[in-house]
C-alpha positions as a Markdown table, in Angstrom:
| # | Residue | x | y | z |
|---|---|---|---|---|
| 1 | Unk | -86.5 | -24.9 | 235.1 |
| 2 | Unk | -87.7 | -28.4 | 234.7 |
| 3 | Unk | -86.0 | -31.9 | 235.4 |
| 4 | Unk | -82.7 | -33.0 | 234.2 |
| 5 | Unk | -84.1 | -35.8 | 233.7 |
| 6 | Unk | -85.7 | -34.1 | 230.8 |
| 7 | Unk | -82.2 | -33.3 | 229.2 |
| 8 | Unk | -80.5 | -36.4 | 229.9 |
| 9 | Unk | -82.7 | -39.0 | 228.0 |
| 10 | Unk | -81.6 | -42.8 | 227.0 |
| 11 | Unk | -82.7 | -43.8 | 223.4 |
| 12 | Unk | -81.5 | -44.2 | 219.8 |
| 13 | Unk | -79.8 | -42.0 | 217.7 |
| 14 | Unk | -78.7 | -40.6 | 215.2 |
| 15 | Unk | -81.1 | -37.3 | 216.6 |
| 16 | Unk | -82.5 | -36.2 | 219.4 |
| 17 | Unk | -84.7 | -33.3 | 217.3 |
| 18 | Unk | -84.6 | -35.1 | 213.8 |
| 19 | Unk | -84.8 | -39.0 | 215.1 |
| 20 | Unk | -86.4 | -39.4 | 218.7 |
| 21 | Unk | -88.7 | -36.3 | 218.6 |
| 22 | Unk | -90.7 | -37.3 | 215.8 |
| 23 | Unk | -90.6 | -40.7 | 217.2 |
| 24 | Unk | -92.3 | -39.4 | 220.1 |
| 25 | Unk | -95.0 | -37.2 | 218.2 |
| 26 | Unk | -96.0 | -40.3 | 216.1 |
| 27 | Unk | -96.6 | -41.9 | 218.9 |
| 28 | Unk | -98.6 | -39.6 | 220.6 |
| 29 | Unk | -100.9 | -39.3 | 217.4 |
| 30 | Unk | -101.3 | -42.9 | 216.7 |
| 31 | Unk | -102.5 | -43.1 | 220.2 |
| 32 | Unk | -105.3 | -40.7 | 219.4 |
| 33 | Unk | -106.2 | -42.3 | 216.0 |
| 34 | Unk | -105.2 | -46.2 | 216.1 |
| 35 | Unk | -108.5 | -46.8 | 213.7 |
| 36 | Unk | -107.5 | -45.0 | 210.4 |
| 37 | Unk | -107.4 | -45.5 | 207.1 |
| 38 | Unk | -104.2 | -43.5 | 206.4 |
| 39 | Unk | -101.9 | -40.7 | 207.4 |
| 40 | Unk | -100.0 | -37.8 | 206.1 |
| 41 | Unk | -97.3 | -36.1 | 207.6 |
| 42 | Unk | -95.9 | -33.1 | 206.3 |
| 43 | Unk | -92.3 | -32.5 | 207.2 |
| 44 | Unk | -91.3 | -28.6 | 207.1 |
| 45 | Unk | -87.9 | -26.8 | 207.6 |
| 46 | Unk | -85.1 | -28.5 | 209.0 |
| 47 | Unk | -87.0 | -31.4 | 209.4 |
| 48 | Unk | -87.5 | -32.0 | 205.7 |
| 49 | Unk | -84.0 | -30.7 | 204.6 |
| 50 | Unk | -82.1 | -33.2 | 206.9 |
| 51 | Unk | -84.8 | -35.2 | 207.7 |
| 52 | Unk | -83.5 | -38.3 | 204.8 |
| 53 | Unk | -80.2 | -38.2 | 206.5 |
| 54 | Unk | -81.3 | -38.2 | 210.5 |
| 55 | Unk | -83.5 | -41.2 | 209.7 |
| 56 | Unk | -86.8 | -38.5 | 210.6 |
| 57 | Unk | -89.1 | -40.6 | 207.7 |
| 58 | Unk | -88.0 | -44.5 | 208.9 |
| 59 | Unk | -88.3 | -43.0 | 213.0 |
| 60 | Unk | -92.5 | -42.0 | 212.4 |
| 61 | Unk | -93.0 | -44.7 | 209.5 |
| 62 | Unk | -92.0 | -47.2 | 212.1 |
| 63 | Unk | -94.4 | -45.8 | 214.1 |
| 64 | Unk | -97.6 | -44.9 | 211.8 |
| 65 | Unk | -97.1 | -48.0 | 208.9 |
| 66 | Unk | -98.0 | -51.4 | 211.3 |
| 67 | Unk | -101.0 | -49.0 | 212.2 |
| 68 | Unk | -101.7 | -47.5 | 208.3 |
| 69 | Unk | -100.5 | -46.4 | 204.9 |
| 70 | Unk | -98.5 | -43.6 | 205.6 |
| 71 | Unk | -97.4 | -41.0 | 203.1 |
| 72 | Unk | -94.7 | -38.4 | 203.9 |
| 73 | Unk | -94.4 | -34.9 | 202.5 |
| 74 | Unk | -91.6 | -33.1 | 202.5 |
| 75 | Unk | -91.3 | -28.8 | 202.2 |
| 76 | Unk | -87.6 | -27.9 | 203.4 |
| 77 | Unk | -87.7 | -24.4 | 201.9 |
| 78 | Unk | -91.1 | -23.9 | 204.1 |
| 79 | Unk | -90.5 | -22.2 | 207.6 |
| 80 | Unk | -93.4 | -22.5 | 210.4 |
| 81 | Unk | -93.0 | -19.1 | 212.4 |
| 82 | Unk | -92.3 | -21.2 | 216.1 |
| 83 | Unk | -89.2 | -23.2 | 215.1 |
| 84 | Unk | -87.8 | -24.7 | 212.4 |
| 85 | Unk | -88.1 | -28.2 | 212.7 |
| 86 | Unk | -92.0 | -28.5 | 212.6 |
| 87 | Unk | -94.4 | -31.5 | 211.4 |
| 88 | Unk | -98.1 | -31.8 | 210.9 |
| 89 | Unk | -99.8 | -35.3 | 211.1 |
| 90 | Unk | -103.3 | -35.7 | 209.6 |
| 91 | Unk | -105.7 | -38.9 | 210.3 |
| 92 | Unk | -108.2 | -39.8 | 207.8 |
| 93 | Unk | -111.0 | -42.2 | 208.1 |
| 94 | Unk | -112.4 | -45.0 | 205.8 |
| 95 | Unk | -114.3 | -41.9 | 204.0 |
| 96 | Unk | -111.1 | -40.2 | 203.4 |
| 97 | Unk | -112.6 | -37.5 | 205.6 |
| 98 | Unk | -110.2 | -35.7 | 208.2 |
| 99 | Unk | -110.0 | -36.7 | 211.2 |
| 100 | Unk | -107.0 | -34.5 | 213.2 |
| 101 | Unk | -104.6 | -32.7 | 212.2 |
| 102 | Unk | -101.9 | -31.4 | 214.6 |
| 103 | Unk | -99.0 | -29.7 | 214.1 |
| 104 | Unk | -96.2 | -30.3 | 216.7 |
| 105 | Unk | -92.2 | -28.9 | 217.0 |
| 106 | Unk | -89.2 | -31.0 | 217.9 |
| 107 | Unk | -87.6 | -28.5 | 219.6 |
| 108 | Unk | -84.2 | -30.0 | 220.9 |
| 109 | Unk | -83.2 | -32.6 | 223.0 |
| 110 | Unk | -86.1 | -35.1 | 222.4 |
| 111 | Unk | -88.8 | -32.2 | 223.5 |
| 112 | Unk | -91.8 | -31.3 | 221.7 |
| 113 | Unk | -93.8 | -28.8 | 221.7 |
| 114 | Unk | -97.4 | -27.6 | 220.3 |
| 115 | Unk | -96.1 | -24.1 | 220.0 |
| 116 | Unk | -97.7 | -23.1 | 223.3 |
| 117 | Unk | -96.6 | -25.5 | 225.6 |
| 118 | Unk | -94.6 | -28.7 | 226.1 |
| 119 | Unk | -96.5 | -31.9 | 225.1 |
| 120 | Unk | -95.5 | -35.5 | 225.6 |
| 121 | Unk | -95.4 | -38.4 | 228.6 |
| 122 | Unk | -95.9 | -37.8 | 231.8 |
| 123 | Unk | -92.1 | -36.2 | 232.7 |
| 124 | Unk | -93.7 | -32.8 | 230.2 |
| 125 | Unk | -96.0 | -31.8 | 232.7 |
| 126 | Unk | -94.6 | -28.5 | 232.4 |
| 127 | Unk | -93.5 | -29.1 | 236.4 |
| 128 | Unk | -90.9 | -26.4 | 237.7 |
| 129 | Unk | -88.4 | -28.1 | 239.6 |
| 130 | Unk | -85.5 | -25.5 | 239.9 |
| 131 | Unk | -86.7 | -21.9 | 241.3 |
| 132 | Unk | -83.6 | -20.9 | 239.9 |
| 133 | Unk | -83.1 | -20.7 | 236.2 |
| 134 | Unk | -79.9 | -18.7 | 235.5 |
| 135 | Unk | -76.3 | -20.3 | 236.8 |
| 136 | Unk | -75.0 | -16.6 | 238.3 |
| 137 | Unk | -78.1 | -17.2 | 241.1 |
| 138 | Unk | -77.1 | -20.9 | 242.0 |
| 139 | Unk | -73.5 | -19.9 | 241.8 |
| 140 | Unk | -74.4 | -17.6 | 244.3 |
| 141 | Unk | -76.7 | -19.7 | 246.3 |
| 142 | Unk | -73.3 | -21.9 | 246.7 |
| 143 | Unk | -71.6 | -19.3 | 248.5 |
| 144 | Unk | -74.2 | -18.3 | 251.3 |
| 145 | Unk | -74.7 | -21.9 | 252.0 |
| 146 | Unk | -71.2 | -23.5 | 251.3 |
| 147 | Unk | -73.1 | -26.8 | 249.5 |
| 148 | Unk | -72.0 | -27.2 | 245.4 |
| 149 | Unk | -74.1 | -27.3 | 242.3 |
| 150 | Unk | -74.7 | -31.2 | 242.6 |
| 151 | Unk | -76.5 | -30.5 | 246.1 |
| 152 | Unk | -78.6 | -27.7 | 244.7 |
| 153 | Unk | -79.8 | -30.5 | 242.2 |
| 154 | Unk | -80.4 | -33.1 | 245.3 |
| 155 | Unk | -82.3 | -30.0 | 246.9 |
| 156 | Unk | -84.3 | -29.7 | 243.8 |
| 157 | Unk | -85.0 | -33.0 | 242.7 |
| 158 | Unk | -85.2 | -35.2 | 245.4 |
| 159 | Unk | -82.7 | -38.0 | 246.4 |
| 160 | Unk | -83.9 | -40.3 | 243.4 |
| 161 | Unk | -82.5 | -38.6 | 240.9 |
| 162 | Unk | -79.6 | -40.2 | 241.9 |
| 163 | Unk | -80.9 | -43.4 | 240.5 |
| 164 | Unk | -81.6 | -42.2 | 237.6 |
| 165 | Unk | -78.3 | -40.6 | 236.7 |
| 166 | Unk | -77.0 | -44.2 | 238.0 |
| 167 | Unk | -79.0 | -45.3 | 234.4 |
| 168 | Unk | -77.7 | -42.4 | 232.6 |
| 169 | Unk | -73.8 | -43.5 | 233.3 |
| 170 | Unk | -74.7 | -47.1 | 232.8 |
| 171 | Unk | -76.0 | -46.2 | 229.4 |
| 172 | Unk | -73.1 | -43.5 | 228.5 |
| 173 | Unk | -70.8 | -46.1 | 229.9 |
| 174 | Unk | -72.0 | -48.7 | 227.8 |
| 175 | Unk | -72.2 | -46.4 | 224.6 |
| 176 | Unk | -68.3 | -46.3 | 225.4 |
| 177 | Unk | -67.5 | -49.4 | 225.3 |
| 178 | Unk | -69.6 | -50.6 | 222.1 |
| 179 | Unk | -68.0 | -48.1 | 220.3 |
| 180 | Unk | -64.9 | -49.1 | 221.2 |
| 181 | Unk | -65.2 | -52.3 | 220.5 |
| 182 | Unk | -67.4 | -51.7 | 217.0 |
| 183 | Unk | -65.4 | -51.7 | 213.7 |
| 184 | Unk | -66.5 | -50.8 | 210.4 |
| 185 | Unk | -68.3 | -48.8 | 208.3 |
| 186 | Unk | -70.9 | -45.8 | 209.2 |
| 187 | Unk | -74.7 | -45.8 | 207.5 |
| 188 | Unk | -75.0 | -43.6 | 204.5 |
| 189 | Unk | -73.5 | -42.7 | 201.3 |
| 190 | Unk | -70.8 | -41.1 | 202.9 |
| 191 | Unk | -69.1 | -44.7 | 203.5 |
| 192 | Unk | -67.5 | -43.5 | 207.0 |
| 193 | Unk | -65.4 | -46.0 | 208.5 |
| 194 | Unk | -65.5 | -45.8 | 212.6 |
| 195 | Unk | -62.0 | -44.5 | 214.1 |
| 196 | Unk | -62.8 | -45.0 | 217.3 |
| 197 | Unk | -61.2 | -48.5 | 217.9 |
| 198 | Unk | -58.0 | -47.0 | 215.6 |
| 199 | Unk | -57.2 | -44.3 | 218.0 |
| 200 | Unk | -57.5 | -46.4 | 221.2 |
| 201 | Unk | -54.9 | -48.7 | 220.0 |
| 202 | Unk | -53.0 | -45.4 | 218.8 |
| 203 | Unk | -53.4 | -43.5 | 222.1 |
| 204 | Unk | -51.9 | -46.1 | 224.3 |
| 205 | Unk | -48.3 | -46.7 | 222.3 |
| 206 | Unk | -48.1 | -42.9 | 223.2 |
| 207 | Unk | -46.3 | -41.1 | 226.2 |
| 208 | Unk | -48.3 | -39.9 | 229.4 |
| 209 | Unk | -49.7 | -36.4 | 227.5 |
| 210 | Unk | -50.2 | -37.9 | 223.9 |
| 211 | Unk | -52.0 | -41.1 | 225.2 |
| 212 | Unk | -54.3 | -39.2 | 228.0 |
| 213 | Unk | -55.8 | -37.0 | 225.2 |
| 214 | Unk | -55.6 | -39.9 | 222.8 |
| 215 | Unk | -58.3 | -41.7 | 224.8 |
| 216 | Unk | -60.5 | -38.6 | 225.4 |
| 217 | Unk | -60.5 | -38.3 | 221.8 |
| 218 | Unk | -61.7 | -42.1 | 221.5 |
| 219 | Unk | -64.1 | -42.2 | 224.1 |
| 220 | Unk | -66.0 | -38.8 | 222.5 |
| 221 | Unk | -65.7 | -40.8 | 218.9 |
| 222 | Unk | -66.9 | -43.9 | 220.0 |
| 223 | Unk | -70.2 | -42.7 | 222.0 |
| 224 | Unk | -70.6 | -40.0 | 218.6 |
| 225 | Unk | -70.1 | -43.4 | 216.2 |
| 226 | Unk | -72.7 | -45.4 | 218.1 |
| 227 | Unk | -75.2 | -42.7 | 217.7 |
| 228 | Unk | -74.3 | -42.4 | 213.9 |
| 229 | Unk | -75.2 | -45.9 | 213.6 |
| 230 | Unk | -78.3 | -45.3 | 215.4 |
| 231 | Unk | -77.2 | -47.1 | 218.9 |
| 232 | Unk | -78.4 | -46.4 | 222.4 |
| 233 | Unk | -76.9 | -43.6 | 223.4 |
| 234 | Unk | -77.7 | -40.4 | 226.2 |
| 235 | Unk | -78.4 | -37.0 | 225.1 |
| 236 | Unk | -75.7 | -34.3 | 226.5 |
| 237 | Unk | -77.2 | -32.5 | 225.8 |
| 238 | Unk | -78.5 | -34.0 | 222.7 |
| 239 | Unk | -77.9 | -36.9 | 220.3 |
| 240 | Unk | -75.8 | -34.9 | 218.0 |
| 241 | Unk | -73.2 | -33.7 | 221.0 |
| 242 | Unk | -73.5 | -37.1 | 223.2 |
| 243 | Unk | -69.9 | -38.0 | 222.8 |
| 244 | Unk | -68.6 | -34.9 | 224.7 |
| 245 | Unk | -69.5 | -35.4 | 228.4 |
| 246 | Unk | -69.4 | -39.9 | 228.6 |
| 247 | Unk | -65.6 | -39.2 | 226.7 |
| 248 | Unk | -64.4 | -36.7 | 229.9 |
| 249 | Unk | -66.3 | -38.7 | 232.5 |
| 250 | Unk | -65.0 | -42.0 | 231.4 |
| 251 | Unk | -61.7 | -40.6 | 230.9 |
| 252 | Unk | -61.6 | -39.3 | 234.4 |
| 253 | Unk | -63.1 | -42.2 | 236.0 |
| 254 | Unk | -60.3 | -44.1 | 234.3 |
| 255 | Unk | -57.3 | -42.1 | 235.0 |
| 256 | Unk | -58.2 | -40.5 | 238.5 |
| 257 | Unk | -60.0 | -43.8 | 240.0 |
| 258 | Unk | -63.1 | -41.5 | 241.0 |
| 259 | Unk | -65.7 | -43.1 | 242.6 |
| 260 | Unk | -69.0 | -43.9 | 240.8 |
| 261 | Unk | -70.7 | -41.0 | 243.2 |
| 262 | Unk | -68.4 | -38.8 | 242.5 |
| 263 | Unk | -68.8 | -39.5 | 239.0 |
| 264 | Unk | -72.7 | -39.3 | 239.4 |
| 265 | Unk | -72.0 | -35.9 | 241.1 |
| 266 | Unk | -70.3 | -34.5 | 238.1 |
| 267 | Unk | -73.2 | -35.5 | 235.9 |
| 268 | Unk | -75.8 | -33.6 | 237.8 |
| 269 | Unk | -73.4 | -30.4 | 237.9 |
| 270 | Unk | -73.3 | -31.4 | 234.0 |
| 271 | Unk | -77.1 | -31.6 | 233.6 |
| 272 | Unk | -78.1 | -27.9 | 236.0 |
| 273 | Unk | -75.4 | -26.9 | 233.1 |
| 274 | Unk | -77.7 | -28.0 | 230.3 |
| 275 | Unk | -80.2 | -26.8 | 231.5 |
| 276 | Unk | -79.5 | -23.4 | 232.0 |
| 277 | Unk | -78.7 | -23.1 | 228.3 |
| 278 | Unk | -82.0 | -25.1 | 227.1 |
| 279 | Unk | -84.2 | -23.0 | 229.3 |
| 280 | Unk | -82.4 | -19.4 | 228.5 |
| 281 | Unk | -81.1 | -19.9 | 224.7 |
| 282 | Unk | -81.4 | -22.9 | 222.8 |
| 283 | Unk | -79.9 | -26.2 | 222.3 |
| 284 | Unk | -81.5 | -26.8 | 219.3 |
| 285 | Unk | -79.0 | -26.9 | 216.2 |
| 286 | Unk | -82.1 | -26.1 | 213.9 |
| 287 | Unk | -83.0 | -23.1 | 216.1 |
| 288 | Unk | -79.1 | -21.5 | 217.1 |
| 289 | Unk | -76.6 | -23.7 | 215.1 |
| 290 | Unk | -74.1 | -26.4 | 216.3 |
| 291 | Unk | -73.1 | -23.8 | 219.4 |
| 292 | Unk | -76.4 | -25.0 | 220.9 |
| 293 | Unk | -75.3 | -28.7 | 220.8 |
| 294 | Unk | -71.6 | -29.1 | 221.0 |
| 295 | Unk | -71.3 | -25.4 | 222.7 |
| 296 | Unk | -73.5 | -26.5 | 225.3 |
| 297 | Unk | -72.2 | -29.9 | 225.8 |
| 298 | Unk | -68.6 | -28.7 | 225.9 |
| 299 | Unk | -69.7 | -26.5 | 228.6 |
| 300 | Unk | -71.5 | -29.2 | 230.6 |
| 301 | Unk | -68.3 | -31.6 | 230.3 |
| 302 | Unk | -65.6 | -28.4 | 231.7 |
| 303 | Unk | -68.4 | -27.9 | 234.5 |
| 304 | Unk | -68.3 | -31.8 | 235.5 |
| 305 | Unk | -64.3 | -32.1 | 235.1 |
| 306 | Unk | -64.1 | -28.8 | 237.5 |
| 307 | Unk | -66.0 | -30.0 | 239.7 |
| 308 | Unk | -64.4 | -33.7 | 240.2 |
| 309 | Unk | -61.1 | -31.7 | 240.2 |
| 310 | Unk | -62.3 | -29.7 | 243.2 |
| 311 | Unk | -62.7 | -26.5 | 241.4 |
| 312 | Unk | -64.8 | -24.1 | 244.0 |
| 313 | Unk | -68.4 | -22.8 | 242.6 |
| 314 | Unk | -66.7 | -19.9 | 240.9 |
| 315 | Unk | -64.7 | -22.1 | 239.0 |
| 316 | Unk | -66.9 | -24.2 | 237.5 |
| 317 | Unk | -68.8 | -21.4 | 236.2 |
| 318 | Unk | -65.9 | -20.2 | 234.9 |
| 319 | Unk | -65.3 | -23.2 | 233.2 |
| 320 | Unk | -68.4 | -24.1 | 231.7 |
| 321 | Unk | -68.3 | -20.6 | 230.4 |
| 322 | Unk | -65.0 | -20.9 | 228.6 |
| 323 | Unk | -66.6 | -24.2 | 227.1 |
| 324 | Unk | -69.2 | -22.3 | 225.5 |
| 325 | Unk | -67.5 | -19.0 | 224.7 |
| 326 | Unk | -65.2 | -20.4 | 222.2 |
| 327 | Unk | -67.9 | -22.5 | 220.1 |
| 328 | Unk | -69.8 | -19.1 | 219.9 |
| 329 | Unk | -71.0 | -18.8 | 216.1 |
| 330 | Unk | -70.1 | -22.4 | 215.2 |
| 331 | Unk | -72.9 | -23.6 | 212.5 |
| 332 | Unk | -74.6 | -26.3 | 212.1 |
| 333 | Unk | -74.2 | -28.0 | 208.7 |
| 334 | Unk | -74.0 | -31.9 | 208.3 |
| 335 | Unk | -72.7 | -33.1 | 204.9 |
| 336 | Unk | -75.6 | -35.2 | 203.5 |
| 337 | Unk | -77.9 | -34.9 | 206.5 |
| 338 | Unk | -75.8 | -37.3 | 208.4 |
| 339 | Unk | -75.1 | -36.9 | 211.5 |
| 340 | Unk | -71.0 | -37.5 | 210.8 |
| 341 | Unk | -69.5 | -34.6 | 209.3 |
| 342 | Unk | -68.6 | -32.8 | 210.9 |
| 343 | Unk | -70.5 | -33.8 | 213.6 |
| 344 | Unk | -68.4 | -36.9 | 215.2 |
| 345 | Unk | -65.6 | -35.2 | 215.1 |
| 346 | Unk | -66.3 | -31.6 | 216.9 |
| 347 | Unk | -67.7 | -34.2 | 219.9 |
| 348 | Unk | -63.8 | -35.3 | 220.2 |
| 349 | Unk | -62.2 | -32.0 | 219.8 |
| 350 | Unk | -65.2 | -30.5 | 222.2 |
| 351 | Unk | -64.0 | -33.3 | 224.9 |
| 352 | Unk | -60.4 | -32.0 | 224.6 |
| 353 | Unk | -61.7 | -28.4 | 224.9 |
| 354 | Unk | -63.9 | -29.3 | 228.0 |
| 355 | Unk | -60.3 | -30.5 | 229.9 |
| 356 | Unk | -58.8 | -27.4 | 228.6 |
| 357 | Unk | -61.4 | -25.2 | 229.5 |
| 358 | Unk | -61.2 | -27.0 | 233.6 |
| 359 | Unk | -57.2 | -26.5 | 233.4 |
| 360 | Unk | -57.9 | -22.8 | 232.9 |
| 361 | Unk | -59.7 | -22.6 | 235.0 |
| 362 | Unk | -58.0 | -24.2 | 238.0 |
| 363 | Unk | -55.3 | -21.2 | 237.2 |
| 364 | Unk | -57.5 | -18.7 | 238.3 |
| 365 | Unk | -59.5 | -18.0 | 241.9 |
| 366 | Unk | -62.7 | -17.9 | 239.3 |
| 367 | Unk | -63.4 | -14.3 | 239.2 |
| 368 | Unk | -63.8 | -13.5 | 235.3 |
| 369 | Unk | -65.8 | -10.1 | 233.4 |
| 370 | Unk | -67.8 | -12.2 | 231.1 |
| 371 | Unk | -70.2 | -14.3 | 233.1 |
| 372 | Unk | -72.0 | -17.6 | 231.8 |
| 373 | Unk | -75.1 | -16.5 | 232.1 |
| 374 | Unk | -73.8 | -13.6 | 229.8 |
| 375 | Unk | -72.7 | -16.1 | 227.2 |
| 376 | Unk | -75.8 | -18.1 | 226.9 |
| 377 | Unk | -77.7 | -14.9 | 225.9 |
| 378 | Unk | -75.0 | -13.6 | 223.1 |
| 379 | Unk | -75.2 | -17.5 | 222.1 |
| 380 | Unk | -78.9 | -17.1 | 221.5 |
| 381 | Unk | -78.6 | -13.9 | 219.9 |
| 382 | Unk | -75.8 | -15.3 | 217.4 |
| 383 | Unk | -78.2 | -18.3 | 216.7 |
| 384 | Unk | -81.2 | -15.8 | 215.7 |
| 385 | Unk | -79.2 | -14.2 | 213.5 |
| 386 | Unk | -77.4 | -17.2 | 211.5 |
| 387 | Unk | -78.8 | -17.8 | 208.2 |
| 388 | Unk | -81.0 | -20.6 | 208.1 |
| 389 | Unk | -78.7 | -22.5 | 205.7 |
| 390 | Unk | -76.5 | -22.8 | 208.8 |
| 391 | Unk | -78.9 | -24.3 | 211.0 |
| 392 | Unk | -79.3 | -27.3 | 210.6 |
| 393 | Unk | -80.8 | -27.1 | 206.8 |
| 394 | Unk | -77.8 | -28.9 | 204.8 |
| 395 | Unk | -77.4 | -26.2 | 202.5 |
| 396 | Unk | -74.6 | -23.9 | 203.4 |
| 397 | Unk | -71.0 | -24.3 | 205.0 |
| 398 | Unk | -69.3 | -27.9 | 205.1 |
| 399 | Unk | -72.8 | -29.2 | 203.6 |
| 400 | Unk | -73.1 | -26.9 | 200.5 |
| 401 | Unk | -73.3 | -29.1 | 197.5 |
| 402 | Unk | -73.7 | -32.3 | 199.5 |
| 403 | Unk | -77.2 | -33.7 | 198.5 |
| 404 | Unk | -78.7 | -36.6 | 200.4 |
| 405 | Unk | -82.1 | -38.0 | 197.9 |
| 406 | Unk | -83.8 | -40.8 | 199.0 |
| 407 | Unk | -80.6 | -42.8 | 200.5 |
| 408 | Unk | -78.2 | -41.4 | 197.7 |
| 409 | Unk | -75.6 | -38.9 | 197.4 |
């Protein structure tokens, strides 16, 4: 497996797939053509069915329009074989005579792909960092040696990834805090006012019970609003789930008075979580549904609150598992494109589930019949077989007869 640092990345939302990997690929091919006359890209699949409401045509004109005219074609019903959110770009010279054309795949998390390998900056390098790849051998490992997830990732990555997860709290913190303090109303035609602030001011005029998951529900809405509105956020594993894992972290680090390297701990446990689903399944909600994003970030957050909680390696597993068990089959199907409905929401219900999931958990000695590992295949497996107008495609479920054309609904 590669980096965490490859699953945790800081940048703007509203899309880690849809916004900040098309970003990426733009940039990439202006870098090869910055003397052109024009460009086309060609949007296919998810991409072009969700693409007006994930911002995917103002994230690569940005890019491609200071350099040259840039026109945008768009073929939602047309599925390249790799993965479904796929986009060619084509330079053509003063003679209108073709220069490139390259097709690349946004396939989750801010990663792109040429359909062979991984392609981008210098952290793509297609490096294996973790010998281990499936969470039933680490959990394992854990036992010979006595030492927790979070040291297997210092083992693996070196003692600077600490630094860099310090960045990655600082950012989820931050995302917090904005969001909380941020009033108003959402971009797009759905007019969606923030709640974020509401249930803060709610959640504390409650008792003990009713405020603690009052604030866990704010924290996940107010990271999930910030990336609606296309603010700095992490991705948890991706833009569309970031609210899940900041909202229990915070919470914790709130309530309980951890210590920052405790919290910094629980975030690497977190990330070896993520990562076991994006190398063995997907977390893709194009690719496998919204089980690959709020499933997997669900699991990630139960992992990190087990952990802080002093839940043994068995534990953990168990609870990450129970985190993505029950969000098997969940679809993914934004109303308009947007990532909003349902979207912000399941991060604040996911956040609650994660707690749940780690108070389980801490019930048991760990030992369970269906393992994680287990899970993430059947997850894959119940993504292949989705339709594709529950994947990400803003045709069927909560986004059937929701239409998002240029900017209206």
């Amino acid at each position: 497996m590669k980096s965490i640092k490859k699953l945790y990345r800081i940048g703007n939302g509203p899309s880690s797939s849809h916004t900040m990997g098309p970003e990426k690929a733009a940039t990439l091919f202006a870098g090869k053509h910055p003397n052109v006359k024009r460009y086309v890209v060609t949007l296919y699949g998810s991409l072009a069915a969700t693409g007006k409401g994930h911002l995917t045509d103002q994230a690569i004109l940005n890019v491609l329009e200071p350099i040259a005219p840039t026109t945008i074609e768009w073929l939602p019903s047309t599925f390249l074989p790799f993965h479904p959110n796929a986009m060619k770009f084509e330079a053509y010279d003063a003679n209108d005579t073709l220069l490139e054309s390259q097709t690349v795949y946004s396939v989750g998390g801010g990663s792109l792909s040429d359909g062979e390998k991984t392609i981008g900056s210098s952290d793509d390098d297609g490096q294996t960092v973790y010998p281990m790849s499936t969470m039933t051998e680490v959990m394992r490992w854990c036992e010979r040696t006595g030492k927790s997830y979070w040291e297997y990732v210092e083992e693996c990555e070196g003692k600077d990834i600490w630094d860099y997860l310090d960045r990655v709290w600082e950012a989820m913190r931050n995302a917090v805090e904005r969001g909380l303090d941020n009033e108003g109303v959402l971009p797009g035609p759905l007019s969606l006012h923030r709640k974020a602030y509401s249930y803060h001011i709610k959640a504390k005029g409650h008792n003990a019970s009713l405020k603690s998951r009052g604030l866990v529900f704010a924290y996940a809405l107010a990271v999930a609003e910030e990336n609606a509105a296309g603010g700095v956020i992490v991705t948890a594993p991706t833009c569309g789930s970031c609210g899940v894992v900041p909202a229990v972290l915070y919470h914790l680090e709130k309530t309980r008075e951890f210590s920052k390297n405790r919290v910094l701990r629980a975030l690497a446990t977190a990330g070896l979580v993520g990562n076991f689903v994006k190398k063995n399944a997907s977390i893709s909600g194009a690719e496998v549904g919204c089980q690959g994003e709020i499933g997997t970030a669900c699991a990630m957050a139960a992992a990190a609150a087990s952990q802080l909680f002093g839940g043994s390696p068995a534990q953990i597993e168990y609870a990450a598992e129970m985190g993505l068990e029950h969000h098997l089959g969940m679809t993914c199907d934004p109303v308009c494109g947007l990532v909003q409905i349902p979207c912000i929401e399941r991060n604040a219900y996911a956040a609650a589930r994660a707690l749940d999931a780690n108070i389980y958990s801490s019930f048991t000695d760990g030992i369970h019949r269906v393992s994680f590992d287990r899970v993430v295949q059947v997850m894959k497996e119940t993504g292949h077989d989705l339709p594709s107008l529950y994947k990400e495609t803003g045709e069927g479920g909560l986004a059937k007869g929701h239409v998002f054309t240029s900017g209206k609904q």
